[in-house]
N, C-alpha and C positions, 0 to 999 in steps of 0.2 A: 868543100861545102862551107859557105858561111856563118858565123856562130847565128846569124840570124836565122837561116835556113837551118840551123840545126836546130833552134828555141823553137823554132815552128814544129820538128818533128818528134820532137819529145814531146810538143805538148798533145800533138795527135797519138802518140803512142799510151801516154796517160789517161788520154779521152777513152782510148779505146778498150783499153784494160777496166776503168771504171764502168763504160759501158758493158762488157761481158761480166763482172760482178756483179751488176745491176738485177742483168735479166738472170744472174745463173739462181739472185738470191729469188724474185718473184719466181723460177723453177720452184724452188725451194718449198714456198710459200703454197704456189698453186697445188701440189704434190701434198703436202702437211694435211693443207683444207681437204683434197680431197681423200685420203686416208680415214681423216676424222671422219669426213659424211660418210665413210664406206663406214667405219664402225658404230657410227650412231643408226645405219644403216640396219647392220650384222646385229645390231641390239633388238632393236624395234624388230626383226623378221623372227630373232629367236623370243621373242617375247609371244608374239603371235603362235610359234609354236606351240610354245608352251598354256598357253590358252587353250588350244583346240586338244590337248591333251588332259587338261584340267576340266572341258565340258565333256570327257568323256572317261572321266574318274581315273584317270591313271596318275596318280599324284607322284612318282616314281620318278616316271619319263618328263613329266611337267616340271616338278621341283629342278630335274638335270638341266633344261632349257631355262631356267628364269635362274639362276648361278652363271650359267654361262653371258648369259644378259648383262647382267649387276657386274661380271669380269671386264666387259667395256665400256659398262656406265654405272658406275659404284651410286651414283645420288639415282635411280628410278624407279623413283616412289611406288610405280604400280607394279614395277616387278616385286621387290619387294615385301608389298602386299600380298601380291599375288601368291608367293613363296611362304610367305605365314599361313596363308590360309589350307596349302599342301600340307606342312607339317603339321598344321592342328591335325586335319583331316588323318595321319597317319599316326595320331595318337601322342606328343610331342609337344603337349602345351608351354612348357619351359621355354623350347626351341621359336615356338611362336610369337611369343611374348618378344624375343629377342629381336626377332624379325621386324614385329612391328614398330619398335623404338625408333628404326630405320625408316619406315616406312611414315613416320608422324616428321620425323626431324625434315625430311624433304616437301612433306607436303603436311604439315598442322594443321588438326583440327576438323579430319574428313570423317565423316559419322561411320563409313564401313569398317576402317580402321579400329574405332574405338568397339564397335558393336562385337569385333573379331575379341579385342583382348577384353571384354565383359567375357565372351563365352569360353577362352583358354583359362581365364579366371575362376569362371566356375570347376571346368574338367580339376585345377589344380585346388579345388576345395576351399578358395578364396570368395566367401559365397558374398562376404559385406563387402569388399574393394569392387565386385563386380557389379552390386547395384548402385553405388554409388554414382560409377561407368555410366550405365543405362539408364539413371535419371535424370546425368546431365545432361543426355543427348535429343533425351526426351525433352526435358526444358527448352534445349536450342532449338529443336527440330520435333513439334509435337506430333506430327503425322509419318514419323517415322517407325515404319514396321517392324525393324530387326531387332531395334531398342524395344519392344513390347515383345518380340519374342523370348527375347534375355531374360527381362523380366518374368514371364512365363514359365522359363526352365525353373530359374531360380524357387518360384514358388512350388513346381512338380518337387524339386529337391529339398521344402522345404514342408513335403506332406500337405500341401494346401491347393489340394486341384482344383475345387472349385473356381480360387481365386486367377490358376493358369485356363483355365476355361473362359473367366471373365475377358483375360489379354487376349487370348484370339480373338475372341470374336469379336473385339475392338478391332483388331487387327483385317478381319473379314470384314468388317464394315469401312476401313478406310479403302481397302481394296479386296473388292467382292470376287474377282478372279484369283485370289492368291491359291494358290497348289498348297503351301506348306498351311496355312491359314484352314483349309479344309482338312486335310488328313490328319490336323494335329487333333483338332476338332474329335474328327470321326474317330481316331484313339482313346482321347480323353474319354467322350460318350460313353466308349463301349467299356475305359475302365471305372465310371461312375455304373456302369449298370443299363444305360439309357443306350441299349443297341438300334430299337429304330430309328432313333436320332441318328446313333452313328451311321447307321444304312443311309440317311438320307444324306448326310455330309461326301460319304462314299459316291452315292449315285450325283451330286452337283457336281464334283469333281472330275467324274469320268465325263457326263454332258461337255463341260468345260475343256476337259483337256484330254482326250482320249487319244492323244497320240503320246501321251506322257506315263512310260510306263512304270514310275512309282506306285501313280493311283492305283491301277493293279496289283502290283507286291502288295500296298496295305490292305487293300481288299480279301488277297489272297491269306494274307496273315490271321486278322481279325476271321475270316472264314476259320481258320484250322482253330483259332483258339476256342471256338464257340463248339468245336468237334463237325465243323460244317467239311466233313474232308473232301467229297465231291467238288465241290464250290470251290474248296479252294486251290484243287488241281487245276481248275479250270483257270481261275483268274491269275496263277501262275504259269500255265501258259499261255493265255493272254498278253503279260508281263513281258514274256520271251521273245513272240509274235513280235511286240513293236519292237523291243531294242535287244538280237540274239546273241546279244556279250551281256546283257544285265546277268553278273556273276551272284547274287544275292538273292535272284528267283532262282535259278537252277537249285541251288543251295535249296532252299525251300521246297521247292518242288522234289527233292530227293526226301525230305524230310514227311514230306507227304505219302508218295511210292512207300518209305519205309514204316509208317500208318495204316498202309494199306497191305502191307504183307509181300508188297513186290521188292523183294529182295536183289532178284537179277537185273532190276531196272534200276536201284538205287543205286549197284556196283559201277554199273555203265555210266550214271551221270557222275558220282564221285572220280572216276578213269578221267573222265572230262575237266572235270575240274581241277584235276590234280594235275592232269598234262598242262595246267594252263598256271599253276601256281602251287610249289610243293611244301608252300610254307602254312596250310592249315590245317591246322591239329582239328579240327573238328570234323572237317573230311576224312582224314586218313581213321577216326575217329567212328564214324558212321560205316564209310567201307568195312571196315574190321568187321564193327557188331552187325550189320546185312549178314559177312561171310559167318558168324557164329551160327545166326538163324537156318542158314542154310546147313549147320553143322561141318563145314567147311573149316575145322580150328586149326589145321595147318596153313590154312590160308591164310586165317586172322590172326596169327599169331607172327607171320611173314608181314601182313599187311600193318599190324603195328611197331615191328620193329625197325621198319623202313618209316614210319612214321614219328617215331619217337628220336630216330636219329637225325629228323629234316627239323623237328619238332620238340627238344627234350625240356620243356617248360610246362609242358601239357601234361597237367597231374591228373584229369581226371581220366586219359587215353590211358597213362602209365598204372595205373588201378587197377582199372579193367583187364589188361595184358595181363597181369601181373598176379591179377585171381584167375586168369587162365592159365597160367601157366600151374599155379598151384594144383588145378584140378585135372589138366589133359596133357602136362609134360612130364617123365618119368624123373625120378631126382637123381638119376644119375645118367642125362642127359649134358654130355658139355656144353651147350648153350647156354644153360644157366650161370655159368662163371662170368661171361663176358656180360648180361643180363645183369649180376649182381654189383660191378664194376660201380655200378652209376651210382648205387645208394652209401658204396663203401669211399668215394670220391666225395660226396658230399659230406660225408662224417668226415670224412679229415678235412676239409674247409670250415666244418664246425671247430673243429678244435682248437682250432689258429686262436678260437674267440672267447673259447675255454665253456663252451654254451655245450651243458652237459645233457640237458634234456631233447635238446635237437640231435645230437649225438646218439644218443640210449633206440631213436626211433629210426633212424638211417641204418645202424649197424644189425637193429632185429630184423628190419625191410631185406638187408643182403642176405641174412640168412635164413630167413624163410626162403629165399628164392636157390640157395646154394649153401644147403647146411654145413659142410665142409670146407667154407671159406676161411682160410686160414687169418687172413689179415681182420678180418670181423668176427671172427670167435673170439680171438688173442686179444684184439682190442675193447670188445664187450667185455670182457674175463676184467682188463685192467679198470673199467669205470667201476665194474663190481668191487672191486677190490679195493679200490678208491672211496668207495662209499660205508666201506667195513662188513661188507656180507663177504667172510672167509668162504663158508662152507661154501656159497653159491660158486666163489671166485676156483674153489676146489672142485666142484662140478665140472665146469667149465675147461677147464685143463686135462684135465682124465679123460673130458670127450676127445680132447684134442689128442691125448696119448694115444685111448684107446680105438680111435679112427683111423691113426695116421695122418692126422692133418697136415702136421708140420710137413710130413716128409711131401703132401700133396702140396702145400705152401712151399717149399724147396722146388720142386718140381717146376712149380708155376713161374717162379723168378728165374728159374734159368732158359727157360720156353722165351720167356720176354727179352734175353739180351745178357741176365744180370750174372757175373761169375760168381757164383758159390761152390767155393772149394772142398773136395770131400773132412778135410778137419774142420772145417767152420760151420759144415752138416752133421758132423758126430758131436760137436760142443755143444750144437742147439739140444740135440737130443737128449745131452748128457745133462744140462741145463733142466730141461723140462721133467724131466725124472728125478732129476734132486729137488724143485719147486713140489711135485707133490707129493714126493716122499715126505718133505718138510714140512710143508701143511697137511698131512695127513697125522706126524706126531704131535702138529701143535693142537687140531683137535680131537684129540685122545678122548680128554674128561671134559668133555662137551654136556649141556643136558639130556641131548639124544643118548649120549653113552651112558649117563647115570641114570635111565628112563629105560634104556633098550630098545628106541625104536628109532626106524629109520625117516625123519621127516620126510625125505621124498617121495614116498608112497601112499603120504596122508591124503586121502578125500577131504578137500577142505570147499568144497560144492555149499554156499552158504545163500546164493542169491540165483533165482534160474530166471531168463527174462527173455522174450522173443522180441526180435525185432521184423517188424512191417514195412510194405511200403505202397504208397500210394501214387499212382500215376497222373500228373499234370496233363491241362491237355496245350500248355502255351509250347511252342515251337522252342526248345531248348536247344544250345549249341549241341549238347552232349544226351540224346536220347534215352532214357533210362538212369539218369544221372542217380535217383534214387536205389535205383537195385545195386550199383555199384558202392551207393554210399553204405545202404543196408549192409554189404555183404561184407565191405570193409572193415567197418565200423565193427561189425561180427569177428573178425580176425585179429582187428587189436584188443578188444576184450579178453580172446585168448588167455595174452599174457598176465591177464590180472586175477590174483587169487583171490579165492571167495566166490566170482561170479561163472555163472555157466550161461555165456547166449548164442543164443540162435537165430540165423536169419532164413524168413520164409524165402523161398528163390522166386515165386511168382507173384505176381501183382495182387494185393488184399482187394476182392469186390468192392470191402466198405469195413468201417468201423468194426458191424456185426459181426462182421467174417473172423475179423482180425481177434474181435473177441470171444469168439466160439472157438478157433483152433488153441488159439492160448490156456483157456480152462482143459479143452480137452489132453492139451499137454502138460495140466500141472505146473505152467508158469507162474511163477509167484506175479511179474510184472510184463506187461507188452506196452511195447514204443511202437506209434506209425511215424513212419521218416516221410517227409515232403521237402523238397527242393525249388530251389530256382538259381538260375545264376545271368550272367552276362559278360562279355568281354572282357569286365575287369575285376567283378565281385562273384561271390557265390554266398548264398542263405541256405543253411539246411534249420529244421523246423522239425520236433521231435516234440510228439504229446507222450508223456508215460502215463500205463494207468492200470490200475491193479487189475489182477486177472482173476481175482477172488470176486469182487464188488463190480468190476467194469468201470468204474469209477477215476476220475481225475486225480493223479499222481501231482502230476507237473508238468509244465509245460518250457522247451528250451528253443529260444530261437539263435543262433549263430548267426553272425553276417561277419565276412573276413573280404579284404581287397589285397590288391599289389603279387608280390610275389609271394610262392607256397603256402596262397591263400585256402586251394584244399584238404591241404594235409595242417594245418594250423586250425579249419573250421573244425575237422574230423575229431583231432584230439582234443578241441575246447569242449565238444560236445560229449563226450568220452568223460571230460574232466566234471561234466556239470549232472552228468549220471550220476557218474560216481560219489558225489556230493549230498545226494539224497538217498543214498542207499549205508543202511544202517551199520556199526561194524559188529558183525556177528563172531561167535565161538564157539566151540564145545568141547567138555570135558575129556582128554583120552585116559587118563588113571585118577586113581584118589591111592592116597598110603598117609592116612590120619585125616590133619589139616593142610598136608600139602597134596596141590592138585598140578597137574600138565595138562595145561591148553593148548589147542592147534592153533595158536598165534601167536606171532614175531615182531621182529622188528622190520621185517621187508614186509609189512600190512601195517606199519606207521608207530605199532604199541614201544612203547618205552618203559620203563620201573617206574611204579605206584600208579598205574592205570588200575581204575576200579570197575569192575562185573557187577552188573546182576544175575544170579544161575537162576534159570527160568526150567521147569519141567518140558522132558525131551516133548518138542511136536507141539507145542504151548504156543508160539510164537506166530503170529499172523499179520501180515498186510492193515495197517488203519484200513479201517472202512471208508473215509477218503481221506483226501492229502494226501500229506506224507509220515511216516514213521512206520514204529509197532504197534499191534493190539495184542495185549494179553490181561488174564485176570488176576486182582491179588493174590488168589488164592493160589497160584500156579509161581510166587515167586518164592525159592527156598533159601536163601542167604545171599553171601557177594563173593567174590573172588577177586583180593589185591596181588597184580603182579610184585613178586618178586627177584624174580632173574630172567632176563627175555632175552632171549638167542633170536637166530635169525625166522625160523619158522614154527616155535614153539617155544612156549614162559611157562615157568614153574608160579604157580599160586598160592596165597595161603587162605584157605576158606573162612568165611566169617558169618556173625547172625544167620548160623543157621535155626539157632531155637531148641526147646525144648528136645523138641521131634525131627533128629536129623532126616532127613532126606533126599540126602543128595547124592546123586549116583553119575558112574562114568556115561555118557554120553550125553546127560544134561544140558542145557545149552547157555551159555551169555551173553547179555548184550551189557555191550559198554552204556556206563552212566556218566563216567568223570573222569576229564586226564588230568594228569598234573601239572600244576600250573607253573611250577619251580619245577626243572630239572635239566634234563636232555631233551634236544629237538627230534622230530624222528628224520630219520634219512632223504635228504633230498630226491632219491629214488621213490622211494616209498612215497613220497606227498601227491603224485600224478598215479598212480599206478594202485587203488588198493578203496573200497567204500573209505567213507569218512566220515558219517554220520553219527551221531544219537541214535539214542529208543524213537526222539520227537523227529526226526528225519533233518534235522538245522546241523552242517557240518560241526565239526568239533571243535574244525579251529575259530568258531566267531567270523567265518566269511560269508557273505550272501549268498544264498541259494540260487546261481545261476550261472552258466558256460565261463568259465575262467575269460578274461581279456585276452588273454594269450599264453596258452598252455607248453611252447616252446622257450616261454621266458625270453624272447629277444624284443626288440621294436616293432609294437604293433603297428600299419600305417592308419590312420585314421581317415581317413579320406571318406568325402563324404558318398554315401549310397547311391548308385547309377542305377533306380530300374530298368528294367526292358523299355518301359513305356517312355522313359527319358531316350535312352538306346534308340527305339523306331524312329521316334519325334527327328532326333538328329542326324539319320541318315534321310530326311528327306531336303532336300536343296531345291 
């Protein structure tokens, strides 16, 4: 071949290589593009998914779908949105907020977006950043309705309904078909008072949209709150009718059946609903108490323990259980052990924080439920011991000796895995026996020993108070919310000396009731307990009021939010009792000028606290308010502590006059604590009256429910009514 003939087929061979490069790279190309349209594709179809799961409130499945979206196209604004407006929906404002940042950076400046983080703004108690939100959008966009909704909440949150009355019905006049624009309406109406109005907002609504079965639920709702329970079976099934997944009428409609006495019908829709979702504590909640009414308490006591474990947040289910078990489980039932696990668990999560009063409540909760709890005796023994109540702390230990605890606490740890060797079981015990041996010589020469009497036998019964309760008729999560508060609230007072109360088990007719049984029992004072709560608050509402006069004590409102908001409301309300109730005594010996009273230092007294001795039975309820009434003529001298042990002080008598007259059972009311000295025991300060003769605590605090009786971070977040609650489940 010639080099020419050869130049020629190189250059053909080069052609032809760059030609297959060519098309291999448009392969390449065509192949890339088309991947890309398959996943901008794969985007848009799961986006649509996620829509039709989002018009049909499954925020779960929606949210899964609009992630998987944003995984093939990180900038799509609408998913995005889309995705915020699921997590609001699931309670997750933080999360939404987050969302939406995303959601503006792609697309700036869309009025839905902003209206969304006005309302996560609100949920997270940001109540001026969020009207700020919704007046600028207002300003841009004056005929826009969501921005006047915002604004609406805002003012429901801010106590001024009229004013959120005003926004809707701007809102209904820019657009006279609006659903949410009506029912918010027909809410408001009916919590102004103004029910025809609201009927009529009701009945344009249904005209307008009667295939929308919201309108129903609120129909049905307002029906039950007015006690219209026929009505509003009806329009809860109505509700059904149109759409038979609305999970929020079923819910109601059981709430109804269980108004109505149909116990076996409530079972069967809570079955329903709980096959369909095993995460509401309000359900497994309702089942239980149906199966109590039917007297069924093996049932309800199955059905909440299966509830509490889907569910262990749900303080006011774990209540209830919990005074049942007190009243129809035997105490030496093994159930109770694993039952008590959960209170004795949380005490040691308190300790980590060294938060002693959330501790003292945890560890009395396990052993009421399983007096033989070894880890919550031991451990309650050491707080006391901590706080300087020896004797108590020697109490405590002897139960454990003379029970057997330990060896039932041994027992238990080896059950679970743990190897305890027979010497490091005879050390404990050998241990425990030298503890009280030792605290038993140390107190030898105690007051009780140089008195002769044993404190713990003292009747120290100084305050008797019934507690009431009155039934709501608004559709609460937790049915009866009050009898379990009642009954509660009756159980932790137990623990506190001085007071003896009682809770009535049945619903008070009326005020009248409440105060005819109370006289007839010789209560010094009766509280009626009223309740309300919501998803994320609960309000208990407590009027005291003597049982003598009938007459206005005081009045205590609680409002608590966030986590362990019912047992935080419970014992603020505990705390703000205790606060007006006077601290009482009485004489047990006289020998000269020195006296022993039946009070200590575990009921708050400390050295150079001063008595006045009032004639025994002298001492009476004001006639209203708060305090004592007695007459001068009935006071006989004073009594200044001089040596206070734990449940009994030696005194020295004074002015008593001329004309002694002071004898053993006489009675004292404190006048004056000391203002230099010792503090009394942080135990003692929740736990024990606190008051004056004039009913004004001792220590100079205001007369009303403690901030927060646990001592930790209260959240403050601002107040969700129900009527805010309805308002926002309408879309």
């Amino acid at each position: 071949m010639t080099a020419g003939k050869r130049s020629r087929a190189n250059k053909l061979v080069k052609f032809g290589a760059a030609k297959k490069s060519l098309l291999s790279l448009l392969c390449l190309l065509f192949f890339a593009a088309s991947f890309a349209a398959q996943g901008m594709k794969g985007a848009a179809s799961l986006y649509e998914e996620g829509v039709n799961f989002q018009d049909e409130r499954n925020w779960w499945a929606a949210s899964e779908r609009f992630q998987e979206a944003l995984k093939i196209n990180p900038s799509y604004a609408d998913a995005w949105f889309r995705l915020a407006q699921c997590v609001y929906e699931l309670d997750s404002p933080e999360t939404a907020l987050e969302y939406l940042q995303n959601a503006k950076k792609y697309a700036p400046g869309r009025s839905d977006a902003l209206n969304l983080e006005g309302m996560a703004l609100i949920s997270l108690g940001r109540l001026d950043e969020a009207q700020k939100i919704f007046e600028g959008v207002q300003k841009k966009y004056p005929n826009d309705i969501d921005s006047r909704f915002g604004l609406a909440e805002l003012n429901l949150f801010r106590g001024r309904v009229s004013g959120a009355e005003s926004l809707y019905s701007d809102a209904l006049k820019i657009n006279p078909g609006s659903v949410k624009a009506l029912l918010s309406l027909a809410l408001i109406s009916s919590e102004l008072g103004k029910h025809s109005l609201a009927e009529r907002f009701i009945n344009q609504a249904t005209q307008g949209h009667a295939d929308n079965p919201q309108v129903y639920y609120v129909a049905a709702w307002l029906n039950f709150k007015k006690g219209e329970i026929s009505a509003a079976e009806k329009k809860a099934l109505s509700a059904i009718q149109v759409a038979p997944d609305y999970f929020e009428a079923y819910e109601l409609l059981a709430l109804v059946y269980f108004k109505q006495g149909r116990y076996d019908e409530v079972i069967d829709l809570t079955d329903w609903a709980l096959s369909r979702d095993r995460n509401r504590g309000a359900t497994w909640y309702l089942k239980g108490l149906a199966q109590c009414k039917l007297k069924a308490y093996e049932k309800a006591i199955d059905t909440w323990t299966l509830g509490l474990e889907a569910v262990p947040e749900d303080e006011i289910t774990r209540a209830a259980f919990e005074l049942l078990v007190r009243d129809r489980i035997d105490l030496e039932d093994p159930r109770r052990a694993s039952w008590a696990k959960y209170h004795v668990q949380k005490a040691a999560d308190y300790s980590k924080k060294y938060a002693g009063a959330q501790m003292r409540y945890e560890y009395q909760a396990a052993l009421r439920l399983e007096p033989a709890n070894f880890s919550a005796r031991s451990a309650f023994s050491r707080l006391l011991r901590g706080q300087g109540f020896s004797e108590n702390y020697l109490a405590q230990i002897k139960f454990i000796q003379e029970n057997e605890v330990l060896q039932a606490g041994v027992e238990s740890k080896k059950n679970s895995g743990k190897d305890v060797s027979a010497d490091e079981e005879k050390a404990a015990l050998v241990r425990l026996s030298d503890t009280v041996e030792g605290y038993e010589s140390l107190l030898q020469n105690t007051l009780a020993a140089k008195w002769n009497v044993n404190p713990f036998y003292l009747d120290k019964s100084r305050w008797t108070v019934g507690l009431y309760w009155l039934p709501t008729n608004a559709p609460l999560m937790h049915p009866e919310l009050e009898r379990v508060v009642s009954e509660h609230l009756c159980v932790l007072f137990r623990g506190i000396l001085g007071t003896n109360v009682q809770a009535f088990p049945k619903a008070a007719a009326s005020f009248a009731a409440a105060y005819s049984d109370s006289r007839r029992n010789g209560y010094d004072y009766f509280i009626i307990i009223t309740a309300d709560e919501s998803e994320r608050d609960i309000e208990i509402n407590a009027q005291m009021n003597s049982s003598r006069t009938g007459t206005l004590t005081q009045n205590f409102s609680v409002y608590k939010t966030g986590n362990n908001r019912y047992v935080q409301a419970l014992l603020s309300l505990r705390q703000g009792i205790l606060d007006v109730l006077p601290i009482r005594a009485k004489i047990l010996e006289r020998s000269g000028n020195d006296v022993l009273v039946d009070i200590g230092r575990t009921e708050g007294l400390v050295k150079g606290a001063k008595f006045a001795v009032a004639r025994k039975g002298s001492l009476k309820t004001a006639d209203s308010g708060r305090g004592l009434r007695f007459d001068d003529g009935d006071l006989l001298g004073t009594v200044t502590l001089v040596d206070v042990a734990e449940d009994i002080s030696e005194g020295l008598l004074g002015g008593t006059g001329f004309y002694d007259r002071v004898n053993a059972r006489d009675e004292l009311i404190l006048i004056e604590m000391p203002k230099d000295g010792e503090d009394a025991p942080e135990a003692a300060q929740d736990t024990a009256p606190a008051a004056g003769q004039d009913g004004n605590p001792v220590d100079g605090k205001s007369v009303e429910a403690a901030d927060d009786p646990l001592r930790g971070a209260n959240a403050k977040a601002s107040k969700m009514p129900e009527l805010i609650n309805m308002i926002r489940k309408i879309y």
